[in-house]
C-alpha positions as CSV (number, residue, x, y, z in Angstrom):
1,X,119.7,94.4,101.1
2,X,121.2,95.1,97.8
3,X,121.8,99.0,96.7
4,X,120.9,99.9,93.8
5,X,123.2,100.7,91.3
6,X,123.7,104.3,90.9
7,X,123.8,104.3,95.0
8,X,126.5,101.7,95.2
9,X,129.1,103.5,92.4
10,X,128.2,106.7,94.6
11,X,129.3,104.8,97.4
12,X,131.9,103.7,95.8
13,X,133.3,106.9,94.3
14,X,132.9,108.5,97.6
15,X,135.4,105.5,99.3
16,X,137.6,105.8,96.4
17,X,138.1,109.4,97.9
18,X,140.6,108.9,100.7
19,X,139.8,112.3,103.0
20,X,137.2,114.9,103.9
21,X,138.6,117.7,101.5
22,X,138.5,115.4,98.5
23,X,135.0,114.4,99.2
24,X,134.0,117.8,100.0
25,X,135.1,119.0,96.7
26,X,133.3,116.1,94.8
27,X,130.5,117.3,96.7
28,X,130.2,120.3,95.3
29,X,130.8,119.4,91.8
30,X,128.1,116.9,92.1
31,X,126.0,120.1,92.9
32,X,127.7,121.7,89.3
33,X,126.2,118.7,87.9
34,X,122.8,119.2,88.7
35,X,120.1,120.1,85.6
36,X,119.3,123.7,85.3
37,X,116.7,125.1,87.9
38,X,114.7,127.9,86.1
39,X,114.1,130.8,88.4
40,X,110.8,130.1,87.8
41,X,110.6,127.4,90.0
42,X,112.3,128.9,92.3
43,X,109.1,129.6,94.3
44,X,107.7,129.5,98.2
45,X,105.9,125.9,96.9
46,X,109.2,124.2,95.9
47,X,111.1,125.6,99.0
48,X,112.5,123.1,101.6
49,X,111.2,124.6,105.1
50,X,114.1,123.8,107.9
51,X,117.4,124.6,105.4
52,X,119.1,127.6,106.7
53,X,120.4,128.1,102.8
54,X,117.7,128.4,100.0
55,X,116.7,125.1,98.9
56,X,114.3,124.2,96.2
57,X,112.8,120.7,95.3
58,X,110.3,120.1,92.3
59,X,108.6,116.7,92.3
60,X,107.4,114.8,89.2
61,X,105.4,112.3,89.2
62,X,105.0,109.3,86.3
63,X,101.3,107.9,86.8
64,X,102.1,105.2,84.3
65,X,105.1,104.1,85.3
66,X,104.6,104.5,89.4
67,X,107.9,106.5,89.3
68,X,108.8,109.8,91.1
69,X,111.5,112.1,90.1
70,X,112.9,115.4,91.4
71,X,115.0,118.3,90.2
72,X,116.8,120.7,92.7
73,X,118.9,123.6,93.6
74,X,120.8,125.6,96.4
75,X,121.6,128.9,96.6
76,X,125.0,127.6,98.2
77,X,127.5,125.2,96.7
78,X,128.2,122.5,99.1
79,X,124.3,122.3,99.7
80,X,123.4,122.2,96.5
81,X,125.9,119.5,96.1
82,X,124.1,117.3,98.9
83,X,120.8,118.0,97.0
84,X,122.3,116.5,94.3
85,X,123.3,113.4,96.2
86,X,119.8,113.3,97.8
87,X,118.2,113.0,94.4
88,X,120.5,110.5,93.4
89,X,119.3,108.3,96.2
90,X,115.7,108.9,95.3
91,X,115.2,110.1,92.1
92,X,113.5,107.5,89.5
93,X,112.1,105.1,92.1
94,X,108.3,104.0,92.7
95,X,106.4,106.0,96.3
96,X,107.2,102.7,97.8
97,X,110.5,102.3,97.2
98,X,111.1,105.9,98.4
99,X,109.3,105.3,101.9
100,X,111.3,102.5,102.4
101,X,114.9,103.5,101.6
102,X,116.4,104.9,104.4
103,X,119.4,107.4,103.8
104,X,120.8,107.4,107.2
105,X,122.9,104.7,106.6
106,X,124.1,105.0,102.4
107,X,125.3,108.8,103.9
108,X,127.1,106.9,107.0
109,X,129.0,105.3,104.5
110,X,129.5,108.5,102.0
111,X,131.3,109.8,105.4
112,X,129.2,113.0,105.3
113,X,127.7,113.2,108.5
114,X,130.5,113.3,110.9
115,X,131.7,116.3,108.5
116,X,128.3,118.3,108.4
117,X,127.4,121.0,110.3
118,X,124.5,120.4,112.7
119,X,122.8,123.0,110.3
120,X,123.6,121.4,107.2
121,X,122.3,118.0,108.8
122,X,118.9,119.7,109.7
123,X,118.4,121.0,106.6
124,X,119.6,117.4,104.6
125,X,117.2,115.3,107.0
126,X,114.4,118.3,106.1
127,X,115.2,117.6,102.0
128,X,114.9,113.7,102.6
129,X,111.5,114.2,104.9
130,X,110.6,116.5,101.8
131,X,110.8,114.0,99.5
132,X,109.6,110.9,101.7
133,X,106.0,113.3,102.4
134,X,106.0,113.3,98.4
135,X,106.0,109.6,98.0
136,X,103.6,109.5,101.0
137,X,100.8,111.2,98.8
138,X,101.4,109.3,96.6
139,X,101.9,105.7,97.7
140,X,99.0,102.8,96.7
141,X,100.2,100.2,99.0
C-alpha cells in the first residue's frame, strides 16, 4: 500500500536523520511546530485518558467534505512532539481512512518505538485509540 504523501516525506526525513539524538531533537521541534492550543481548550473533554503527561486532542469534523482534522498539545516537549507526528498521520483524512491506517508500522519505520519509554508508548497508543474512536462515530461505511 502506498503512503500518503505527507507520511512518506516524514518517513523520509526521519531516515535522513542517522541516530536517536537527531531524531529526538526533530521530534520535539515538530512539537514547536504545532498551531497554537488556546488554554481554553485545554479542558477534561479534549484530554487524552492513559498519558502520564497532559495531553489534549480537539477533533473537527468537515460534514461536507467527509474529512476529520485535529489540533493538539502537551504539557511536555518530546510528547507534544509525538502528538504532532500523530496528527500528521491522521489529520485531513475521511473516518474511513482513519480506521484503516494503522500507525504501528509508519512509527516502526520513524524508529520511535524501540526509543520510547513504555510510558510514552501507552500514552502514544492512547492518542491514536483517541483519534481512531473519533472516526468510529463518525464513519458511514
Amino acid at each position: 500500500m502506498k503512503l500518503p504523501d505527507n507520511i512518506q516525506n516524514l518517513i523520509d526525513d526521519f531516515e535522513f536523520l542517522s541516530d536517536w539524538e537527531d531524531r529526538y531533537m526533530h521530534v520535539i521541534d515538530m512539537g514547536k511546530q504545532l498551531a497554537p492550543f488556546t488554554d481554553a481548550l485545554k479542558v477534561d473533554a479534549n484530554k487524552v485518558k492513559g498519558c502520564v503527561s497532559q495531553v489534549w486532542v480537539v477533533t473537527n469534523y468537515d460534514e461536507a467534505a467527509d474529512q476529520l482534522t485535529f489540533q493538539g498539545d502537551s504539557d511536555a516537549h518530546i510528547v507534544k512532539g509525538l502528538v504532532a507526528i500523530v496528527l500528521e498521520i491522521y489529520s485531513s483524512r475521511t473516518p474511513k481512512m482513519i480506521s484503516d491506517m494503522d500507525a504501528e508500522p509508519i512509527l516502526a519505520k520513524l524508529g520511535l518505538a524501540e526509543h520510547l519509554s513504555p510510558q510514552r508508548s501507552n500514552g502514544l497508543r492512547a492518542m491514536i485509540g483517541r483519534i481512531k474512536a473519533e472516526a468510529a462515530l463518525r464513519q458511514t461505511t
